[in-house]
N, CA and C atoms as an extended XYZ file, in Angstrom:
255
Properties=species:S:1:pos:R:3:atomname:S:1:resname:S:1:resid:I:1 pbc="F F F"
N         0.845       -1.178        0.000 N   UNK     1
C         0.000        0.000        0.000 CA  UNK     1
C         0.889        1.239        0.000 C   UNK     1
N         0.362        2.447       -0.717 N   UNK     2
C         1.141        3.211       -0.310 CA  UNK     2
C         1.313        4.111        0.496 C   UNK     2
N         2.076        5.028        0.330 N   UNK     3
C         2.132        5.766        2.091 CA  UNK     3
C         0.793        6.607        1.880 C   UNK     3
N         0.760        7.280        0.808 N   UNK     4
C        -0.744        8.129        1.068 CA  UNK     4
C        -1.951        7.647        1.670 C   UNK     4
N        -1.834        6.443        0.695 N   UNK     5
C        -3.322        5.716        1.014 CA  UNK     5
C        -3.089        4.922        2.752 C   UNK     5
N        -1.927        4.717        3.265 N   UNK     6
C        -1.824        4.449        4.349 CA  UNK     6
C        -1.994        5.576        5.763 C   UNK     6
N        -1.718        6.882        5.263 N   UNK     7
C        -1.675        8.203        5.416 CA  UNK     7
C        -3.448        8.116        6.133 C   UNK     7
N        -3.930        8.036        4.806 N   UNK     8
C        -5.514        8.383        4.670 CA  UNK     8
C        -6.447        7.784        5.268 C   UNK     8
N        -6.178        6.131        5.607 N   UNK     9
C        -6.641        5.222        5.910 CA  UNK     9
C        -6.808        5.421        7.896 C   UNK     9
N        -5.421        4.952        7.970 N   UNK    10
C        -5.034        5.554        9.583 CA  UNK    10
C        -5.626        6.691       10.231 C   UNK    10
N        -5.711        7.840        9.385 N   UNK    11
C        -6.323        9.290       10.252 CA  UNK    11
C        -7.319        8.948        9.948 C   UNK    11
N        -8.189        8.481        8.903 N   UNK    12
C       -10.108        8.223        8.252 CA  UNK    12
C       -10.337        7.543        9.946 C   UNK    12
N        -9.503        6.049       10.080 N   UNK    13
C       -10.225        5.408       11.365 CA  UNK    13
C       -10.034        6.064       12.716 C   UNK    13
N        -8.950        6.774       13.078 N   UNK    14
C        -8.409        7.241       14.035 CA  UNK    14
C        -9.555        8.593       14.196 C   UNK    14
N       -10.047        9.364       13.516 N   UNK    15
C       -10.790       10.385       13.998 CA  UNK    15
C       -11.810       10.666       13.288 C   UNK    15
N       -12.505        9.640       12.210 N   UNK    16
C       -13.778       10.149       11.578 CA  UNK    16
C       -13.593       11.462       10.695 C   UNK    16
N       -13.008       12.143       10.502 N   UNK    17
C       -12.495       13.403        9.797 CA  UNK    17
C       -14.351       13.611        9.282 C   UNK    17
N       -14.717       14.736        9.299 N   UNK    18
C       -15.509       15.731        7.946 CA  UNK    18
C       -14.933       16.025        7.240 C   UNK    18
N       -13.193       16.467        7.265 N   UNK    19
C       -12.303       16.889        5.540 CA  UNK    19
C       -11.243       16.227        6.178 C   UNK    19
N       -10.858       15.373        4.984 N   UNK    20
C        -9.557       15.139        4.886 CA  UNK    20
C        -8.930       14.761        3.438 C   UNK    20
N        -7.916       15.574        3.359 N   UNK    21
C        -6.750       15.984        2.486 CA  UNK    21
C        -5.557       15.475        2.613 C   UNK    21
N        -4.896       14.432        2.000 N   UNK    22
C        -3.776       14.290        1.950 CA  UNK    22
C        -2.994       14.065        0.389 C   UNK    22
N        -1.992       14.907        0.382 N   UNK    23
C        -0.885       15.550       -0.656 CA  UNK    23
C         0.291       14.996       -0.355 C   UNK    23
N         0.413       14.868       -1.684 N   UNK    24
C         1.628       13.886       -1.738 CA  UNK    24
C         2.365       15.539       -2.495 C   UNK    24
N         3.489       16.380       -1.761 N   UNK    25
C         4.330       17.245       -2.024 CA  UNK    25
C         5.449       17.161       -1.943 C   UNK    25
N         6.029       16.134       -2.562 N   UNK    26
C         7.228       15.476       -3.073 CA  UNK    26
C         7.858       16.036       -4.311 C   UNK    26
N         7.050       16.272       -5.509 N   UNK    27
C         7.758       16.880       -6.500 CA  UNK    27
C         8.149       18.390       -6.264 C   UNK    27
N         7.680       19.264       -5.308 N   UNK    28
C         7.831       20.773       -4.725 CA  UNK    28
C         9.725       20.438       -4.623 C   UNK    28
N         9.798       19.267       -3.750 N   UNK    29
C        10.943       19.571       -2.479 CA  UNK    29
C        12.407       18.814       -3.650 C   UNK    29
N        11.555       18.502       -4.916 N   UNK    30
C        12.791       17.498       -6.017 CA  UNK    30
C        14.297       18.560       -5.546 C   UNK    30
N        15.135       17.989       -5.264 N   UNK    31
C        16.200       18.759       -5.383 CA  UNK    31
C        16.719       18.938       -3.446 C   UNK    31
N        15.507       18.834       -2.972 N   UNK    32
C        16.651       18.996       -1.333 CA  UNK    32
C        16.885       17.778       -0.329 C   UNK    32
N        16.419       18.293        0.947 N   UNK    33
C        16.915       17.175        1.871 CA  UNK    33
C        16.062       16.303        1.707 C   UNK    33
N        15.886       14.882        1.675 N   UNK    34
C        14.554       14.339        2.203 CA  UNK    34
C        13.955       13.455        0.698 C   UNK    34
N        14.137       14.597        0.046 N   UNK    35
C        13.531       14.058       -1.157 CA  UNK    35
C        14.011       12.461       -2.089 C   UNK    35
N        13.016       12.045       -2.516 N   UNK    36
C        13.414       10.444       -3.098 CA  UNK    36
C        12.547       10.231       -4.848 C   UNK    36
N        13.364        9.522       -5.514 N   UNK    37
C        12.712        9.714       -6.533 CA  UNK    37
C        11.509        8.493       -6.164 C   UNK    37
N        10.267        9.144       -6.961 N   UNK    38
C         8.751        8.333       -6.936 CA  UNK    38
C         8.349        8.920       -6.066 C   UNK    38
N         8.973       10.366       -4.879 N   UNK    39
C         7.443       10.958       -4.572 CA  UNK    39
C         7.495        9.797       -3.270 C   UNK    39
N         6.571       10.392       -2.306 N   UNK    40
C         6.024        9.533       -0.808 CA  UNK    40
C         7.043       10.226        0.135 C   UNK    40
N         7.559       11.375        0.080 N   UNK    41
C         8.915       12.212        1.301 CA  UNK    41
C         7.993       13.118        1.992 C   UNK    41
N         7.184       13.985        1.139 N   UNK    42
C         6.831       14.825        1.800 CA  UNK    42
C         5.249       15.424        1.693 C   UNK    42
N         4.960       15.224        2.456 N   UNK    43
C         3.134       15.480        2.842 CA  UNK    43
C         2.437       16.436        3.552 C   UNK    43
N         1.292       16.726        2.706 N   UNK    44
C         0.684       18.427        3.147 CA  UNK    44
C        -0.697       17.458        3.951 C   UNK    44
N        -1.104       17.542        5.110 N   UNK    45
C        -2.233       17.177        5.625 CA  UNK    45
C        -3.796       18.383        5.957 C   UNK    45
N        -4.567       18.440        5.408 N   UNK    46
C        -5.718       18.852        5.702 CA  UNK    46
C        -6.681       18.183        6.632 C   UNK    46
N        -7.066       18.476        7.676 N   UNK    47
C        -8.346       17.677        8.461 CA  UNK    47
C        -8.755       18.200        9.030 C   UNK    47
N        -9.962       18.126        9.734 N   UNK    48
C       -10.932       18.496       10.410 CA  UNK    48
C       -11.980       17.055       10.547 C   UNK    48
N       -11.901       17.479       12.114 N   UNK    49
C       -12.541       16.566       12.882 CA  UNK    49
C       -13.018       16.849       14.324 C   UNK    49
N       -14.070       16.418       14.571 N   UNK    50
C       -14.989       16.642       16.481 CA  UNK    50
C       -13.563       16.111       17.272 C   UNK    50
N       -12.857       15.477       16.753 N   UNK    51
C       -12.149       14.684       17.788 CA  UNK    51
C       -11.456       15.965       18.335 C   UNK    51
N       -10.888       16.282       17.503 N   UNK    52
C        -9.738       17.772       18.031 CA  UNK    52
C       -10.361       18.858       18.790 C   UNK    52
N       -11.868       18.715       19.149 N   UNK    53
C       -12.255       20.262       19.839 CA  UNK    53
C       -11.283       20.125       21.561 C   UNK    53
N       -11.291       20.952       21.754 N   UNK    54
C       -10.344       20.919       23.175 CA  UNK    54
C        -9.216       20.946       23.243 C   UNK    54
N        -9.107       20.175       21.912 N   UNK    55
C        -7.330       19.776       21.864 CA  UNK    55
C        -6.316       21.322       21.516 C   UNK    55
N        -5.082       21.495       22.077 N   UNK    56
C        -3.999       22.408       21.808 CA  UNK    56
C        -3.712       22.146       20.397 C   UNK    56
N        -2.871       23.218       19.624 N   UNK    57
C        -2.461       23.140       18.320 CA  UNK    57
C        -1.450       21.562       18.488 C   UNK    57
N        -0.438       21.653       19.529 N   UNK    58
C         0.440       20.672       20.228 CA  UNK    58
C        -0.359       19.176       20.330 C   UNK    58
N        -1.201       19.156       20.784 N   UNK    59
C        -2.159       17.839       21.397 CA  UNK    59
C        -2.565       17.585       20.254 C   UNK    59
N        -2.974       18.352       19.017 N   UNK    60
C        -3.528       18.127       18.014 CA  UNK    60
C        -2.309       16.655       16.894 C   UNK    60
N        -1.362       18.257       17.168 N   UNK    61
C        -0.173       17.113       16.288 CA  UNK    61
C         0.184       16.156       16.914 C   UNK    61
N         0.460       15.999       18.168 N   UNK    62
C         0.527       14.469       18.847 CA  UNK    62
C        -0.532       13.112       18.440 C   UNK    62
N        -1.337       13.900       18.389 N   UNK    63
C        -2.555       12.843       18.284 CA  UNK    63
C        -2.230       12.470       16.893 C   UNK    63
N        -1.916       13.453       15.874 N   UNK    64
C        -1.866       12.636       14.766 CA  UNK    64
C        -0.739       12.162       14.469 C   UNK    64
N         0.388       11.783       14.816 N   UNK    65
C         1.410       11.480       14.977 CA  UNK    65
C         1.344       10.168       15.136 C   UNK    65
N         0.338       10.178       16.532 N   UNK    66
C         0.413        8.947       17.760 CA  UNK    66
C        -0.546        7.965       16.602 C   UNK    66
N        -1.707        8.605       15.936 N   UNK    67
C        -1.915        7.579       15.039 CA  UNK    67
C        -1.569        7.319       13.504 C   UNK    67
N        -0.681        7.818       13.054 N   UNK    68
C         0.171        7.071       11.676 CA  UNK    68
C         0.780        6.515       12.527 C   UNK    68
N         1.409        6.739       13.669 N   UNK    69
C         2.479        5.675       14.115 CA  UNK    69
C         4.002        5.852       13.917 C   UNK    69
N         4.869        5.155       14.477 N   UNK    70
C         6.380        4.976       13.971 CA  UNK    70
C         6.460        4.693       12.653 C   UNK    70
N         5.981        3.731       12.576 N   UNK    71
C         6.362        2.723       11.290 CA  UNK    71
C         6.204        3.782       10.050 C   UNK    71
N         5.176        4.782        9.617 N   UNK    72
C         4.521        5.671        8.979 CA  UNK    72
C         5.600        7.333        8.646 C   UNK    72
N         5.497        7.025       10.257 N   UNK    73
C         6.090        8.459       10.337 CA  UNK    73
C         7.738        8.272        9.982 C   UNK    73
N         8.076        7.370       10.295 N   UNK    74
C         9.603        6.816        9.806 CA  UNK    74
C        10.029        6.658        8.710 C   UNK    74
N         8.992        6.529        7.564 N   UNK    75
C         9.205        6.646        6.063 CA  UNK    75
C         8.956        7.799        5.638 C   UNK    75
N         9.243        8.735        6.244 N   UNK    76
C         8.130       10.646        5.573 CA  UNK    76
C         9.399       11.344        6.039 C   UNK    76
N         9.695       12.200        4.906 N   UNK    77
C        10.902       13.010        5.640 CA  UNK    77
C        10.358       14.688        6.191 C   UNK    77
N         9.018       14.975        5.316 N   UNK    78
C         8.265       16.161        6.331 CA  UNK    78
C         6.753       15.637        6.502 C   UNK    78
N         5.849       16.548        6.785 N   UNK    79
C         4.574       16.433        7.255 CA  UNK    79
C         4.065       17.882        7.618 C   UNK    79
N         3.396       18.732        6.693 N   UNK    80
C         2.639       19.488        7.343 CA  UNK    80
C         1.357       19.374        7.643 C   UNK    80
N         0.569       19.948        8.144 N   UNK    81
C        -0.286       19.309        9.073 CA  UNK    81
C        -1.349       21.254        8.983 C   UNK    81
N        -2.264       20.967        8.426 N   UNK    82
C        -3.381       21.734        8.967 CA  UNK    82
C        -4.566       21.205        9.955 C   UNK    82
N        -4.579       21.182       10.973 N   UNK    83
C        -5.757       20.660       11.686 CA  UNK    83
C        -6.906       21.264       12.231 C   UNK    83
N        -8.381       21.208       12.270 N   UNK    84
C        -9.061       21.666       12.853 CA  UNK    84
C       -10.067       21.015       13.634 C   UNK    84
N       -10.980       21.738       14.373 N   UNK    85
C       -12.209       20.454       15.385 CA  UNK    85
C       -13.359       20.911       14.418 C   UNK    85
């Protein structure tokens, strides 16, 4: 599978999302640190979800962190992350 669709899959079960967006922004970064040919280095995240009301900007990114996981997050050389509740 690939990382997107593994990306997508993980946050879909982990918080029910109303929007979710995930970008594969790998061809942006062709040329610096991180980058690999075929794309899967670097990822723009959009979401919104009930789960996050309460949560800190901080608690937010933990949480999504805590669910891609090691294994996930260990193959991605960035991750930005828009989140909302």
């Amino acid at each position: 599978m690939s990382i997107t669709r593994e990306i997508h899959e993980r946050l879909e079960a982990a918080f029910a999302p109303t929007r979710l967006d995930v970008v594969d922004d790998s061809e942006r970064h062709r040329g610096h640190a991180g980058y690999r040919e075929g794309g899967e280095s670097h990822f723009r995240v959009a979401i919104t979800a009930p789960a996050f009301a309460g949560m800190s900007r901080l608690e937010r990114h933990r949480a999504i962190h805590a669910a891609l996981g090691e294994d996930v997050i260990g193959q991605i050389h960035a991750l930005a992350l828009s989140v909302e509740a």
